[in-house]
Biopython code that builds the backbone (N, CA, C, O; Angstrom):
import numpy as np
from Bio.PDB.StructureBuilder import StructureBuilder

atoms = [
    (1, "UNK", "N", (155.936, 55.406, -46.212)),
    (1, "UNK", "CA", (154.978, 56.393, -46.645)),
    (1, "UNK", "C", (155.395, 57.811, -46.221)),
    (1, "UNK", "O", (155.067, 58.780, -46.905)),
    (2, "UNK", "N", (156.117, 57.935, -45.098)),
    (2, "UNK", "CA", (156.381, 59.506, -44.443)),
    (2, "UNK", "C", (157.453, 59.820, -45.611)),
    (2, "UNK", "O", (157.365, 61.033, -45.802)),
    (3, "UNK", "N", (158.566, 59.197, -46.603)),
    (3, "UNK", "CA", (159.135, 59.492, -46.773)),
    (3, "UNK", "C", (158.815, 60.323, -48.423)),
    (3, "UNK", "O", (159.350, 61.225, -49.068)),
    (4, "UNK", "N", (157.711, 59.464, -48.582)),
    (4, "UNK", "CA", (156.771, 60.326, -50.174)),
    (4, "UNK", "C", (156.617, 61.197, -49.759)),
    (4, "UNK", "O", (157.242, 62.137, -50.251)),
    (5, "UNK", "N", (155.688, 61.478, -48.580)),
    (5, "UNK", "CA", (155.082, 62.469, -48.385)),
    (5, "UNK", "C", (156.181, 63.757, -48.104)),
    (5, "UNK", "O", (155.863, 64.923, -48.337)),
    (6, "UNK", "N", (157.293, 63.429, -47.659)),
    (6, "UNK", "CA", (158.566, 64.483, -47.043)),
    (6, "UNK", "C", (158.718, 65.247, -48.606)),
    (6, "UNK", "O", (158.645, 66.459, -48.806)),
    (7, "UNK", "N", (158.998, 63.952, -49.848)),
    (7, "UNK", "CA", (159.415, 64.110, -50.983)),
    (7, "UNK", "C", (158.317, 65.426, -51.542)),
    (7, "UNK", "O", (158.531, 66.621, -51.746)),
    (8, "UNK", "N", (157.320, 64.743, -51.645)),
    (8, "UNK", "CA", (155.613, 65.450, -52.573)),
    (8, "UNK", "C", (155.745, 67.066, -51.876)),
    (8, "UNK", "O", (155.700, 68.008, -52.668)),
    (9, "UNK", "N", (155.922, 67.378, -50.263)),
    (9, "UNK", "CA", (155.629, 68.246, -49.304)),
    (9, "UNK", "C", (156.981, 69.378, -50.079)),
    (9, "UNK", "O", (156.728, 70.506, -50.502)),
    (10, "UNK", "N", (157.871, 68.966, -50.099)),
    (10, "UNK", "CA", (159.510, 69.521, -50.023)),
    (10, "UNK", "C", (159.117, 70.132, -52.122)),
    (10, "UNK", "O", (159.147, 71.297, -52.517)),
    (11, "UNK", "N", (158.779, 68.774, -53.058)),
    (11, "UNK", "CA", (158.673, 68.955, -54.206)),
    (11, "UNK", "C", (157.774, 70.425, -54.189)),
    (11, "UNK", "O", (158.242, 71.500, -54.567)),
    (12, "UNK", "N", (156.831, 70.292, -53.836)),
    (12, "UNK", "CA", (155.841, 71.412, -53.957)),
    (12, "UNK", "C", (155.987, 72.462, -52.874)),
    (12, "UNK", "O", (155.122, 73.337, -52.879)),
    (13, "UNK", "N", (156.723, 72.513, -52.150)),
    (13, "UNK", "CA", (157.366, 73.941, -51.961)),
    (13, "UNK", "C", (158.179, 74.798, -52.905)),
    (13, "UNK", "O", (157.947, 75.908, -53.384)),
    (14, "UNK", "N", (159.593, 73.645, -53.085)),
    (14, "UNK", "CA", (160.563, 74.300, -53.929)),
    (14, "UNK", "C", (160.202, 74.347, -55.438)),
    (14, "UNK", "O", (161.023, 74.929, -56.148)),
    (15, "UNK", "N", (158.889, 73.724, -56.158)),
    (15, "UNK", "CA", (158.368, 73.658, -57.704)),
    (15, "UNK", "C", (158.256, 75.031, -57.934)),
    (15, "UNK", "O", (159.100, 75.443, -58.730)),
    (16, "UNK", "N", (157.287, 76.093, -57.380)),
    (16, "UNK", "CA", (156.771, 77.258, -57.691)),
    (16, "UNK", "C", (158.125, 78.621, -57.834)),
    (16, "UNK", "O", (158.355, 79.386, -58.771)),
    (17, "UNK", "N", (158.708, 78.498, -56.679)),
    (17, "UNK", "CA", (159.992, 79.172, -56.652)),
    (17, "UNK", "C", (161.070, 79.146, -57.703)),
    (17, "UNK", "O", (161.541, 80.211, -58.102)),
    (18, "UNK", "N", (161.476, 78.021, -58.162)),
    (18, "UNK", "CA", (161.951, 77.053, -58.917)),
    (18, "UNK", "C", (162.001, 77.575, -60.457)),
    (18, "UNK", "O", (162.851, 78.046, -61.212)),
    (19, "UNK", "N", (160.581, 77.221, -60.509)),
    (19, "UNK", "CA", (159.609, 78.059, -62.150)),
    (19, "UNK", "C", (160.063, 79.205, -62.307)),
    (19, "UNK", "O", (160.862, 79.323, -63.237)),
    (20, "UNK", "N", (159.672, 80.698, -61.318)),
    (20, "UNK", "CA", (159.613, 81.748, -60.808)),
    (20, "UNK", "C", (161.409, 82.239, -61.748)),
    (20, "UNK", "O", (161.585, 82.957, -62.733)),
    (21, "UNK", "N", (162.593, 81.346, -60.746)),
    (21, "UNK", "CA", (163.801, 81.531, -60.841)),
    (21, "UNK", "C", (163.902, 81.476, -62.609)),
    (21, "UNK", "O", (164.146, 82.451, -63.319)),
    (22, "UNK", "N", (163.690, 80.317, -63.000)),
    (22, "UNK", "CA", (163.842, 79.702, -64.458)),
    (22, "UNK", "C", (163.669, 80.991, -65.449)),
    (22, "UNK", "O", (164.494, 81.354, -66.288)),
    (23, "UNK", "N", (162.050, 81.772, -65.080)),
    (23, "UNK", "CA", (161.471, 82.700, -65.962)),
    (23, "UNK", "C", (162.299, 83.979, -65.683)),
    (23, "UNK", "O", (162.486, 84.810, -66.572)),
    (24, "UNK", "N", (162.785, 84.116, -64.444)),
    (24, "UNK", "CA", (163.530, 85.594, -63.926)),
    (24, "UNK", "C", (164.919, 85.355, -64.927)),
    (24, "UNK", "O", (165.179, 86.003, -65.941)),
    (25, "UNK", "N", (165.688, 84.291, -64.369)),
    (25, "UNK", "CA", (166.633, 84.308, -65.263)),
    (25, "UNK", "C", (167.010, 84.414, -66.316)),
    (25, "UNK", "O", (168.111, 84.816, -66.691)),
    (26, "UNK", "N", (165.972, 83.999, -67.025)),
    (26, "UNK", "CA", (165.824, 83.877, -68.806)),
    (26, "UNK", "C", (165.652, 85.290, -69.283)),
    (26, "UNK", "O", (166.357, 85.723, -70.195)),
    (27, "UNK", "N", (164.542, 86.175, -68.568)),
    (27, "UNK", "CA", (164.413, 87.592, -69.114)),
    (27, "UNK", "C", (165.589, 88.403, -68.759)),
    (27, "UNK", "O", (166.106, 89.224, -69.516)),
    (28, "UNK", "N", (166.001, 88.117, -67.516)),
    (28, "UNK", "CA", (167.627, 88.874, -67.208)),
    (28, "UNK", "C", (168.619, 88.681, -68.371)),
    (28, "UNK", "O", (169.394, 89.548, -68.773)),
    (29, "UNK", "N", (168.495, 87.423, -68.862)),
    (29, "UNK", "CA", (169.334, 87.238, -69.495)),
    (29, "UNK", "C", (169.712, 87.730, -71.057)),
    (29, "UNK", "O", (170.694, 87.690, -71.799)),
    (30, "UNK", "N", (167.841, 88.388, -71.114)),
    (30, "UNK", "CA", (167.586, 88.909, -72.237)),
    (30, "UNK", "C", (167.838, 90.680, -72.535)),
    (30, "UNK", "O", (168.022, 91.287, -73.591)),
    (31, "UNK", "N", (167.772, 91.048, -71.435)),
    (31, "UNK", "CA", (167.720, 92.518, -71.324)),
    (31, "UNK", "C", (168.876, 92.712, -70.075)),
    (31, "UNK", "O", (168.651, 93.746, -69.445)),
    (32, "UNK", "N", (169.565, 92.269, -69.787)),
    (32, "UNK", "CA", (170.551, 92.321, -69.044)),
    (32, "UNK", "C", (171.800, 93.294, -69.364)),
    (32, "UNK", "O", (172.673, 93.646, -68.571)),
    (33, "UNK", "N", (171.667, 93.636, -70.712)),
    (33, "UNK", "CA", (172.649, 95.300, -71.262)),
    (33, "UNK", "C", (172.034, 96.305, -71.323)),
    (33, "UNK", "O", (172.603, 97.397, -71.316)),
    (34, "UNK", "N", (170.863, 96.185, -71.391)),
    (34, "UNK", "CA", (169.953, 97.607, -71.198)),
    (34, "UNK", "C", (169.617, 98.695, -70.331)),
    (34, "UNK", "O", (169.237, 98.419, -69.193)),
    (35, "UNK", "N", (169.691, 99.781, -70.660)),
    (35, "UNK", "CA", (170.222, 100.999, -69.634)),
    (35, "UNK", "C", (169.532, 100.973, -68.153)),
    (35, "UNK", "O", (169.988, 101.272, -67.049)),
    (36, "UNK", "N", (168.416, 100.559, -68.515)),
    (36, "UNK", "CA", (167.405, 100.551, -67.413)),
    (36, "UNK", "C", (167.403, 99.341, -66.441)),
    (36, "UNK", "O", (166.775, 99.491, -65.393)),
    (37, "UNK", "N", (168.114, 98.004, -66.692)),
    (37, "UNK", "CA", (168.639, 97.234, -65.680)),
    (37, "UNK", "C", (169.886, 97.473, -65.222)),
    (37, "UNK", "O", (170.373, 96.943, -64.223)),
    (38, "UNK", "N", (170.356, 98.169, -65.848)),
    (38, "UNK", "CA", (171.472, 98.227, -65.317)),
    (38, "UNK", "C", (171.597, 99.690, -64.318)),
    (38, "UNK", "O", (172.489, 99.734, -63.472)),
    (39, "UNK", "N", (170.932, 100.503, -64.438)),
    (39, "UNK", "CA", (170.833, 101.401, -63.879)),
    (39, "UNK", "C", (169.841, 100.867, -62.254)),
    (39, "UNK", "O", (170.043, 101.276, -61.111)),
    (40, "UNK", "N", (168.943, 100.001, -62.656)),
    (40, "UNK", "CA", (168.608, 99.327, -61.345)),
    (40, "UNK", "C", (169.283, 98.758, -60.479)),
    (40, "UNK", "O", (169.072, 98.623, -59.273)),
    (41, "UNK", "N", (170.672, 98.191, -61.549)),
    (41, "UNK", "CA", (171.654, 97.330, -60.757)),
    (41, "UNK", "C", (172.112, 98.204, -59.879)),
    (41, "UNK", "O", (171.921, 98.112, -58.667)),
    (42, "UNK", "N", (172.968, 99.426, -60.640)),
    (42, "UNK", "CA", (173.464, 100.346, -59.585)),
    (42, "UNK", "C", (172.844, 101.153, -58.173)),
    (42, "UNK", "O", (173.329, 101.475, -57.088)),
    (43, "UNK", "N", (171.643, 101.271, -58.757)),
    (43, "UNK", "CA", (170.649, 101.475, -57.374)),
    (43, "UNK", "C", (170.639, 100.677, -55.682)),
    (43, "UNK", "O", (170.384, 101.017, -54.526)),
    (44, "UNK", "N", (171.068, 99.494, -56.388)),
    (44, "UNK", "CA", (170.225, 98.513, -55.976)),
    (44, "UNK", "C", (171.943, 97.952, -55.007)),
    (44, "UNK", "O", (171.916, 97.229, -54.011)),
    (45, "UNK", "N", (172.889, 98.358, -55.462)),
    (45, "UNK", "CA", (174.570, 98.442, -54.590)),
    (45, "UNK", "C", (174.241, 98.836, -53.274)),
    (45, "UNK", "O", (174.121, 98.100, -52.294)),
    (46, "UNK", "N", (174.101, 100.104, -53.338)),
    (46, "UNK", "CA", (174.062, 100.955, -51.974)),
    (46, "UNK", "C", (173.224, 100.211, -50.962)),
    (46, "UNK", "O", (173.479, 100.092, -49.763)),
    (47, "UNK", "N", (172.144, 99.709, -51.647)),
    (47, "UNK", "CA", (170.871, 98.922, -50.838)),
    (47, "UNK", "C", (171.507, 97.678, -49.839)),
    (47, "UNK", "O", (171.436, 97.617, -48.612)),
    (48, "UNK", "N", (172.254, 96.556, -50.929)),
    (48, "UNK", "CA", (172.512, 96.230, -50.541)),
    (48, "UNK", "C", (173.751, 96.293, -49.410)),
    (48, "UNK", "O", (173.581, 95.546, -48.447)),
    (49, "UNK", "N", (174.570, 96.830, -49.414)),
    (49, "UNK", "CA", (175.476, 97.019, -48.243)),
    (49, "UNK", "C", (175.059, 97.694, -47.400)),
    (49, "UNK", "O", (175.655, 97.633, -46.325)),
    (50, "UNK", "N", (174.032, 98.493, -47.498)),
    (50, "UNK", "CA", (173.389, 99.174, -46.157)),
    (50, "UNK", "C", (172.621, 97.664, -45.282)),
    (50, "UNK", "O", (172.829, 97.405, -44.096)),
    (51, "UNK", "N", (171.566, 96.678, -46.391)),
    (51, "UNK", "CA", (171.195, 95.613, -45.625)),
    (51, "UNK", "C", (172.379, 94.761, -44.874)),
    (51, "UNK", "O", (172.073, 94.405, -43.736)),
    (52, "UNK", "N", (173.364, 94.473, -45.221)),
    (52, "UNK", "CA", (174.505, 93.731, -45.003)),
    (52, "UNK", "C", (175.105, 94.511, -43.627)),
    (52, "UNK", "O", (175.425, 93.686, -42.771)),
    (53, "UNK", "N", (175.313, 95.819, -43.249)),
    (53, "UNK", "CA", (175.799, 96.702, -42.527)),
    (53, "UNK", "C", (174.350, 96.563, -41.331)),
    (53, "UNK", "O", (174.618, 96.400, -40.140)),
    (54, "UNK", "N", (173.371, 96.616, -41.629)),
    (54, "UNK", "CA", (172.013, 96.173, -40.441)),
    (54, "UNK", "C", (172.388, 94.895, -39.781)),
    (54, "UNK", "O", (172.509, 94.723, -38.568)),
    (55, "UNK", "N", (172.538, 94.117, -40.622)),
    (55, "UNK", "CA", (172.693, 92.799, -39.732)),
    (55, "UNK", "C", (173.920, 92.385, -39.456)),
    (55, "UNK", "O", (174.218, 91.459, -38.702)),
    (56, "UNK", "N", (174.712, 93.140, -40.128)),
    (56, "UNK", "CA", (175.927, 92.773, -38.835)),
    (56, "UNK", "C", (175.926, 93.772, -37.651)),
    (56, "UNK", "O", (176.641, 93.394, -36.723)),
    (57, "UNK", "N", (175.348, 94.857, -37.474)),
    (57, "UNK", "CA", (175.394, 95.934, -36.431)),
    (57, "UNK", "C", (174.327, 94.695, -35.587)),
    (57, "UNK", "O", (174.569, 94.327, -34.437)),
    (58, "UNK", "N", (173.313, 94.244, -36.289)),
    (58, "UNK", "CA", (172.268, 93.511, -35.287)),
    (58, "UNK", "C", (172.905, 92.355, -34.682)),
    (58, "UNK", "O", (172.452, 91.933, -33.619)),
    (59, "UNK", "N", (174.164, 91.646, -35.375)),
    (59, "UNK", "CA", (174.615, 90.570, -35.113)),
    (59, "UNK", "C", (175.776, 90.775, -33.873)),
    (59, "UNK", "O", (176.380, 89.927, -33.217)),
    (60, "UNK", "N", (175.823, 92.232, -33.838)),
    (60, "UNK", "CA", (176.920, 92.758, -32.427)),
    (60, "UNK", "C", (176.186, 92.826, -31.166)),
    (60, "UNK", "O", (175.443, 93.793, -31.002)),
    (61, "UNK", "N", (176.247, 92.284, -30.606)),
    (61, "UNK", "CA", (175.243, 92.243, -29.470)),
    (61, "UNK", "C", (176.074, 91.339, -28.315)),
    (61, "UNK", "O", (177.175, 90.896, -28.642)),
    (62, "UNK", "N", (175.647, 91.113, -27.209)),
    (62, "UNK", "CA", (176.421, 90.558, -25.903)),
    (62, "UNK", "C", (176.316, 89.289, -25.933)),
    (62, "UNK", "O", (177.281, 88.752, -25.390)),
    (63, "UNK", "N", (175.250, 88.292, -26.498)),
    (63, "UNK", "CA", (175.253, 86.873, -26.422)),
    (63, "UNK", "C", (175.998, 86.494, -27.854)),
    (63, "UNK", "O", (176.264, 85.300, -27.993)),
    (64, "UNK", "N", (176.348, 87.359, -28.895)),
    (64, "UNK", "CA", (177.202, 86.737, -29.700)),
    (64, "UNK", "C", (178.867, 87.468, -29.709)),
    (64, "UNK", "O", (179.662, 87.058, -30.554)),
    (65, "UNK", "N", (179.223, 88.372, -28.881)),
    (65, "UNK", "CA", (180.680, 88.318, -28.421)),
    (65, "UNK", "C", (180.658, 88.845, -27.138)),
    (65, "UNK", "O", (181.715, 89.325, -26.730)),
    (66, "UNK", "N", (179.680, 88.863, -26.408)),
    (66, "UNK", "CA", (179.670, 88.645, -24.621)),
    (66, "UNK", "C", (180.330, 90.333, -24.353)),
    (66, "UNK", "O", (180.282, 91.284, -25.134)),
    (67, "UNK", "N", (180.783, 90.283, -23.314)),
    (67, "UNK", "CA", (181.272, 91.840, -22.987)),
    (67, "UNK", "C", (182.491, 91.238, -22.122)),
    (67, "UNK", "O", (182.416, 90.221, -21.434)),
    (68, "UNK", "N", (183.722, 92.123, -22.297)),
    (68, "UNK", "CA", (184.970, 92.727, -22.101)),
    (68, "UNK", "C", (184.526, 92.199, -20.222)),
    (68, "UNK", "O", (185.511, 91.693, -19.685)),
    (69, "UNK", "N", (183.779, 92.239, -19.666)),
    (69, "UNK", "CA", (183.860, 92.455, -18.041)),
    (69, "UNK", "C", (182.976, 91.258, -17.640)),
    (69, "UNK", "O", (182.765, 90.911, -16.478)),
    (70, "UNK", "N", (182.382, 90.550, -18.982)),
    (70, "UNK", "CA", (181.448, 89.570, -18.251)),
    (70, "UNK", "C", (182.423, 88.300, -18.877)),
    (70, "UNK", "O", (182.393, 87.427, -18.009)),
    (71, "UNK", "N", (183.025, 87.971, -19.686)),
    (71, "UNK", "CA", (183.501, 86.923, -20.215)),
    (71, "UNK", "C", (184.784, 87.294, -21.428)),
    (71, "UNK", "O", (184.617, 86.990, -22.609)),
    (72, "UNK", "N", (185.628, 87.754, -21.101)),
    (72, "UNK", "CA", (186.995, 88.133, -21.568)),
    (72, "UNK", "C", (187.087, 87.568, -22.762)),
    (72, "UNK", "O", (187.133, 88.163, -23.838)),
    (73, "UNK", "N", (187.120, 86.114, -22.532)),
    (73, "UNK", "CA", (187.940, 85.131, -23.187)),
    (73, "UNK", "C", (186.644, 84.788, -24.658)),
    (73, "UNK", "O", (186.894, 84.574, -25.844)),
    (74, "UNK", "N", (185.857, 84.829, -24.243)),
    (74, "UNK", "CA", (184.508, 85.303, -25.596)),
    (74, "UNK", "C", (184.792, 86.037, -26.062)),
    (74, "UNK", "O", (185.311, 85.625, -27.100)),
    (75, "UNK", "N", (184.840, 87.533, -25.990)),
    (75, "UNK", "CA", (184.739, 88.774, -26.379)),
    (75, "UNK", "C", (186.324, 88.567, -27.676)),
    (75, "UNK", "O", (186.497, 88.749, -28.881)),
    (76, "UNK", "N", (187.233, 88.059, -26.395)),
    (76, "UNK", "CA", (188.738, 88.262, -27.313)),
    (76, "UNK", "C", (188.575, 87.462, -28.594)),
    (76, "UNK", "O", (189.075, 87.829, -29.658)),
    (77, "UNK", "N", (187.761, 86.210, -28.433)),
    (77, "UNK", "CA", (187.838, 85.208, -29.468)),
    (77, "UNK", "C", (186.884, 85.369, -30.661)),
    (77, "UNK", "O", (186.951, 84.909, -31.800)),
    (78, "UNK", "N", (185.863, 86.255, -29.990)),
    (78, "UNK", "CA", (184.735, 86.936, -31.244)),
    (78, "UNK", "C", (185.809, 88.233, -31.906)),
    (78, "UNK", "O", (186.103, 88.342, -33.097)),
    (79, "UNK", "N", (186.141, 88.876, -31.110)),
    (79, "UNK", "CA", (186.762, 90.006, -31.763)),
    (79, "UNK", "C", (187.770, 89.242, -33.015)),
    (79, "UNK", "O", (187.665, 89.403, -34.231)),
    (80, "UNK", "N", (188.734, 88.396, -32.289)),
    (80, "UNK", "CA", (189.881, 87.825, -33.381)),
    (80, "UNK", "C", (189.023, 87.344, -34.530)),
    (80, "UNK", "O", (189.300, 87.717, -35.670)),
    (81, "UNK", "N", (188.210, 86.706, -34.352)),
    (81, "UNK", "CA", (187.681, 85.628, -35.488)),
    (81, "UNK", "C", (187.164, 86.953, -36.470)),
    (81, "UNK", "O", (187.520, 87.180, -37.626)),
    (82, "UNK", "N", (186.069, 87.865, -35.498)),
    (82, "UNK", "CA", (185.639, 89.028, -36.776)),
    (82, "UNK", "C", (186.703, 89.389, -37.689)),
    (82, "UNK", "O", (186.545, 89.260, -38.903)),
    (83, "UNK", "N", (187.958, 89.908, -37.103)),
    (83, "UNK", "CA", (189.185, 90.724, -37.452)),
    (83, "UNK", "C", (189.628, 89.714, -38.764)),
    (83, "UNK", "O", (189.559, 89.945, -39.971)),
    (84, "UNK", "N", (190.051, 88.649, -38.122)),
    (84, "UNK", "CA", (190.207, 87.635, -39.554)),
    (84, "UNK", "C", (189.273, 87.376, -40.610)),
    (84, "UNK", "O", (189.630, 87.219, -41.778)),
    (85, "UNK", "N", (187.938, 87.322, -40.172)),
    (85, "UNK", "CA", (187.523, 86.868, -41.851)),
    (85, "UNK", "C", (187.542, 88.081, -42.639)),
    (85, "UNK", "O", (187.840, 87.991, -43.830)),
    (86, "UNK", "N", (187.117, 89.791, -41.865)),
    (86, "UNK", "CA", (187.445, 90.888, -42.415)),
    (86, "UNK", "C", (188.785, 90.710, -43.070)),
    (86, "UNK", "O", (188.770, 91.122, -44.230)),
    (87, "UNK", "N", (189.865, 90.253, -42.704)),
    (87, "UNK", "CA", (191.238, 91.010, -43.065)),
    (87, "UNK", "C", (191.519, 89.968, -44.575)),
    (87, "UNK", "O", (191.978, 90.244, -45.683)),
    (88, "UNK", "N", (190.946, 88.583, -43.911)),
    (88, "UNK", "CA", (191.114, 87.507, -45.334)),
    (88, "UNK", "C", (189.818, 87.941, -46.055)),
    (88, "UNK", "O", (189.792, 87.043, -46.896)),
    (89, "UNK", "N", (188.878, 88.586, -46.278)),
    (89, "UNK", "CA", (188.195, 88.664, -47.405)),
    (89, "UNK", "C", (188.513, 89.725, -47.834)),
    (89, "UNK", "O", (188.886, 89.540, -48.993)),
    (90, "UNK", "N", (188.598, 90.910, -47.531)),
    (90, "UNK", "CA", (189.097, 91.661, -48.210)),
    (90, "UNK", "C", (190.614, 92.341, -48.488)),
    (90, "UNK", "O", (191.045, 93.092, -49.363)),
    (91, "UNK", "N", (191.127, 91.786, -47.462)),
    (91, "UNK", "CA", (192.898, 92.209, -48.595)),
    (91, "UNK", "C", (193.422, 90.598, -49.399)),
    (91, "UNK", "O", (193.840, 90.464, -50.549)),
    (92, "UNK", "N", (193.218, 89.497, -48.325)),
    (92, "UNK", "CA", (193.625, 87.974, -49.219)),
    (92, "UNK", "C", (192.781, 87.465, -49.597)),
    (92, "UNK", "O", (192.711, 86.242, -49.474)),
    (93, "UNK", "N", (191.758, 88.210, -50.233)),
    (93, "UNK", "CA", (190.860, 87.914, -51.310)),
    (93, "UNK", "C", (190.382, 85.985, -51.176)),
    (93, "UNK", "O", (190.291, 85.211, -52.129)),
    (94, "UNK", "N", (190.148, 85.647, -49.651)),
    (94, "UNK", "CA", (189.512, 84.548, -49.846)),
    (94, "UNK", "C", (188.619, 84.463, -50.046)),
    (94, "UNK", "O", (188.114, 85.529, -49.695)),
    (95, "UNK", "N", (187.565, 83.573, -50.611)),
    (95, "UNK", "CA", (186.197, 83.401, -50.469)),
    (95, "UNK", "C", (185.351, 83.556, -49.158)),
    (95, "UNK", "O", (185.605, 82.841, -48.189)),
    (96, "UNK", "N", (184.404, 84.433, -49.125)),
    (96, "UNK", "CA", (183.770, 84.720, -47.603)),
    (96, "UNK", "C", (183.328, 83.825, -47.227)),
    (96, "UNK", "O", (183.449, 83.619, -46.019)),
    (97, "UNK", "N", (182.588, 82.831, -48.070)),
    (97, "UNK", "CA", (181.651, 81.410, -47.696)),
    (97, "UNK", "C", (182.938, 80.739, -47.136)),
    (97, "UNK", "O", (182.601, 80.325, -46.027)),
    (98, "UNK", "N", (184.138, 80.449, -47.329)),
    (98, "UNK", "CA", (184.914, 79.250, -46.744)),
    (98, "UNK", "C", (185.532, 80.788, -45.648)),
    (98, "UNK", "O", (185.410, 80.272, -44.537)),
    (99, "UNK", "N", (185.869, 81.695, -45.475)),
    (99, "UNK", "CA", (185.931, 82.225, -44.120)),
    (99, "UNK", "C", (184.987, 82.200, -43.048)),
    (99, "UNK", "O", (185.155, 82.453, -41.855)),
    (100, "UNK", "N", (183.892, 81.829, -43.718)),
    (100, "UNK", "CA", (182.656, 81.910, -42.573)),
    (100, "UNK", "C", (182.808, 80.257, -42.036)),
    (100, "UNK", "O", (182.882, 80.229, -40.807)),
    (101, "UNK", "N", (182.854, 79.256, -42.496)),
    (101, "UNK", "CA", (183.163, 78.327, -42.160)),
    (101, "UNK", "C", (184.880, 78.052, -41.294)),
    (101, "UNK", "O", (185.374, 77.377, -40.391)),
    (102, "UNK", "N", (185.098, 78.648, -41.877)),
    (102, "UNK", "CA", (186.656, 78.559, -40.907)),
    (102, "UNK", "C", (186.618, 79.177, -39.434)),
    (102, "UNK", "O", (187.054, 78.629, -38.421)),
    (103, "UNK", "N", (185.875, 80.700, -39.540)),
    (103, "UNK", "CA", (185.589, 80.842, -38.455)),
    (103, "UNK", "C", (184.786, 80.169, -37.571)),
    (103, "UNK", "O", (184.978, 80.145, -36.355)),
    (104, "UNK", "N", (183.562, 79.417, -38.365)),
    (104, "UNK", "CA", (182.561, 78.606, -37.140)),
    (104, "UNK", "C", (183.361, 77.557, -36.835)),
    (104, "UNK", "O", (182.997, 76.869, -35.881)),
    (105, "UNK", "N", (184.425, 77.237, -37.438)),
    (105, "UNK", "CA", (185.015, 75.605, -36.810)),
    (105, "UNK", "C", (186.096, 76.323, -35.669)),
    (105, "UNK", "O", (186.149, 75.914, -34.509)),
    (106, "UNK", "N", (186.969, 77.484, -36.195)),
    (106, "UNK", "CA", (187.645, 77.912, -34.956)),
    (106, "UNK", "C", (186.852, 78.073, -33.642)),
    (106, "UNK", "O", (187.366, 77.599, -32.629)),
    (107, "UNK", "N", (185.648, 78.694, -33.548)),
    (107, "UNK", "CA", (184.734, 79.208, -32.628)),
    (107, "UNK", "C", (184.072, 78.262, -32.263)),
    (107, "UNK", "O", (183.426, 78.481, -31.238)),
    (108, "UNK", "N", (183.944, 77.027, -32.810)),
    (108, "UNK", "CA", (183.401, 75.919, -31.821)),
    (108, "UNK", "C", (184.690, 75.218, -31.165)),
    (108, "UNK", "O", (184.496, 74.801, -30.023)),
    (109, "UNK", "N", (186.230, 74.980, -31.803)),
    (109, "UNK", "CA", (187.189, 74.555, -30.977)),
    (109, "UNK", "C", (187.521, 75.524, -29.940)),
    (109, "UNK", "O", (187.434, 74.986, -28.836)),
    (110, "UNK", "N", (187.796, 76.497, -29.887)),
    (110, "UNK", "CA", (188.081, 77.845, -28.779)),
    (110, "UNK", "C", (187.244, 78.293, -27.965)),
    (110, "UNK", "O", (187.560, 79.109, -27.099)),
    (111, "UNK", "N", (185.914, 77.777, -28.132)),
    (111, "UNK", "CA", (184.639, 78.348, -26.745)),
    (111, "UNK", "C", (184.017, 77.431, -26.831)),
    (111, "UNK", "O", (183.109, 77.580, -26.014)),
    (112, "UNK", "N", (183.872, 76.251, -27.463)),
    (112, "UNK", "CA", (183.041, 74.940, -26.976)),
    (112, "UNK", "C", (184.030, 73.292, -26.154)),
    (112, "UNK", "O", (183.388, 72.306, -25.790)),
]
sb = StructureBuilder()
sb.init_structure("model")
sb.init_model(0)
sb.init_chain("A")
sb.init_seg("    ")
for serial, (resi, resn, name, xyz) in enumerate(atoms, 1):
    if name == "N":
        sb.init_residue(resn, " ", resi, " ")
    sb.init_atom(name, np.array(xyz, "f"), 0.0, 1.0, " ", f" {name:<3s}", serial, name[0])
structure = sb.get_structure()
């Protein structure tokens, strides 16, 4: 019985959202050359890399690459790992989703 209920609980969260997506997409898809979405699009650039630039400034902090005088060997291994997925996503054009994973598997073999 817990496992309907996980199903029914999970169904009717993700149903409404779901719908929501279906109807967004369809009208995007309809007016998606028109001056005025697309002019939102461009708006809407800057936005995003300023959000992206917040949370990685928020994501620099001492319990996620420690400090230079409290734990060396953290700091060096956060710094390298940042340096790499920066240098492979944007000059060797890897995919960021499989750099972000490469880095969490390096960073659990090298500090765990």
């Amino acid at each position: 019985m817990a496992v309907l209920g996980s199903l029914t609980a999970t169904f009717a969260l993700v149903l409404p959202s779901l719908i929501l997506m279906l109807l967004i997409s369809k009208m995007f898809l309809k007016y998606m050359k028109t001056p005025l979405v697309q002019s939102i699009f461009m708006g809407l650039r800057p936005v995003v890399v300023g959000l992206l630039a917040a949370a990685t400034l928020l994501l620099c902090n001492s319990e996620n690459f420690s400090l230079p005088g409290v734990n060396p060997w953290q700091f060096c291994i956060s710094i390298a790992l940042f340096l790499a997925t920066f240098v492979g996503t944007m000059w060797l054009k890897i995919n960021p989703i499989r750099m972000i994973c490469y880095s969490a598997v390096a960073g659990l073999v090298l500090l765990y």
